[in-house]
N, C-alpha and C positions, 0 to 999 in steps of 0.2 A: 413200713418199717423194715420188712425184708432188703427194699432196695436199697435203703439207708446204710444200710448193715453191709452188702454186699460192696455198695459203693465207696464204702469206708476200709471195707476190706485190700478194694484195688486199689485205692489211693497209698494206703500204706506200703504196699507190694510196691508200687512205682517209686517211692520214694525213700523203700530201703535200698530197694537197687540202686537207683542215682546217688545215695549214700556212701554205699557201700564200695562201689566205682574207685579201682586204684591210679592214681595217673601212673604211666610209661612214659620213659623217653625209650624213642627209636633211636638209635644213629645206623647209618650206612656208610660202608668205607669201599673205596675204587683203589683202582691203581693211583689215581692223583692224590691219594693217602699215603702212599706208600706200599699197599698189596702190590704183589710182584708180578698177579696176575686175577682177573676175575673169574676165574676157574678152580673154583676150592671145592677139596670132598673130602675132609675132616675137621674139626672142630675139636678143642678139647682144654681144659682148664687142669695146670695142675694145684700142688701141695701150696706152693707159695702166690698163687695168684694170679701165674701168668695165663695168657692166652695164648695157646699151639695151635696154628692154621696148616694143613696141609694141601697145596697147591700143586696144578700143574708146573708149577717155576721154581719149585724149592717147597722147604719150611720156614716158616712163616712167625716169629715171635711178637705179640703185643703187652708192651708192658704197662698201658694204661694211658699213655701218650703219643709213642709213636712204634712203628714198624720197625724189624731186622728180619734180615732173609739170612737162612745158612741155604748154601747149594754144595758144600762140601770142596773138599779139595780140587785139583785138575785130574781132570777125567783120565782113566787111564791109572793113576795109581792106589796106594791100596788103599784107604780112607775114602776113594771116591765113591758118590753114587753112581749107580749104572747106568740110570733116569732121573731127571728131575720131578718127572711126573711123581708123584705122593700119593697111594691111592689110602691109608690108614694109619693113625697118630693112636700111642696110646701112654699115655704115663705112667713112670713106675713108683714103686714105695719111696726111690733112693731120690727124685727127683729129675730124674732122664727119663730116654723118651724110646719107644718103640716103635720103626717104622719099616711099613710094608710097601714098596715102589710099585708102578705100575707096571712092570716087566717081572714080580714077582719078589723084587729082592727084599732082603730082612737085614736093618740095621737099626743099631743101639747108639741113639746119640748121646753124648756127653754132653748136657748141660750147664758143667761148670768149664769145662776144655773146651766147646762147643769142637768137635770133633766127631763123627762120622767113624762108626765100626761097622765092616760089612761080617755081620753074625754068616752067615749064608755060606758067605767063603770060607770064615772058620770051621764051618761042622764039614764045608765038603775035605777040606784038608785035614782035621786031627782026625773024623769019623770016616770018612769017603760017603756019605750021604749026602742025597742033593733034597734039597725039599723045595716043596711050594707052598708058603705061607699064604693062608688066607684070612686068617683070626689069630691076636694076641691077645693074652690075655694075664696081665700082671697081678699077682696075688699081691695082699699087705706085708706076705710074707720076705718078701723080698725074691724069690723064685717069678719066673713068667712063664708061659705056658702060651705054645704056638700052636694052631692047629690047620 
């Protein structure tokens, strides 16, 4: 009787699991998608659904179907970035975006102008402070917060 019982017990266990089993779909995406690079170190979803990839090559938008890279102006003027390297993506309330470059720079992109502000160089000219961003961190407030 015990074993019956026991045995009735595992059966069920085996076959709420196999029940309960959500399917997944995987996909993988390369550069022959469209990624500008297989070297990504951010991830991140905003307000409306997009996907922000931050890459070795740029930024990186997915809207569900295909691939756009911002790499920002040409180098050298003032919208540009200093690196393409992306080490940190983060979204804000307003729906733009905050990033932190691999050489330390701090830039607010516009996501409806898809334009490139380099914050970094603004606080060294209005304040004379240089900073080194390592963490952003956007409130719902609409305020962000670097550290």
């Amino acid at each position: 009787m015990k074993q019956r019982l026991l045995l009735t017990i595992i059966l069920l266990n085996v076959l709420t699991a196999l029940w309960a089993r959500t399917s997944q779909t995987v996909r993988t995406f390369t550069v022959r998608d469209g990624l500008p690079t297989n070297a990504i170190t951010a991830i991140r979803q905003d307000a409306n659904g997009l996907i922000w990839i931050a890459t070795w090559n740029g930024l990186c938008c997915y809207d569900g179907n295909r691939f756009t890279t911002f790499r920002g102006s040409a180098w050298g003027t003032e919208n540009s970035l200093s690196t393409q390297r992306i080490s940190s993506i983060e979204p804000d309330s307003q729906g733009n975006l905050w990033i932190i470059t691999y050489d330390s720079g701090l830039y607010h992109f516009d996501t409806r102008r898809c334009e490139f502000f380099n914050v970094k160089e603004m606080l060294r000219q209005e304040y004379g402070v240089d900073i080194s961003p390592r963490h952003i961190y956007p409130l719902p407030t609409g305020h962000t917060w670097i550290s």
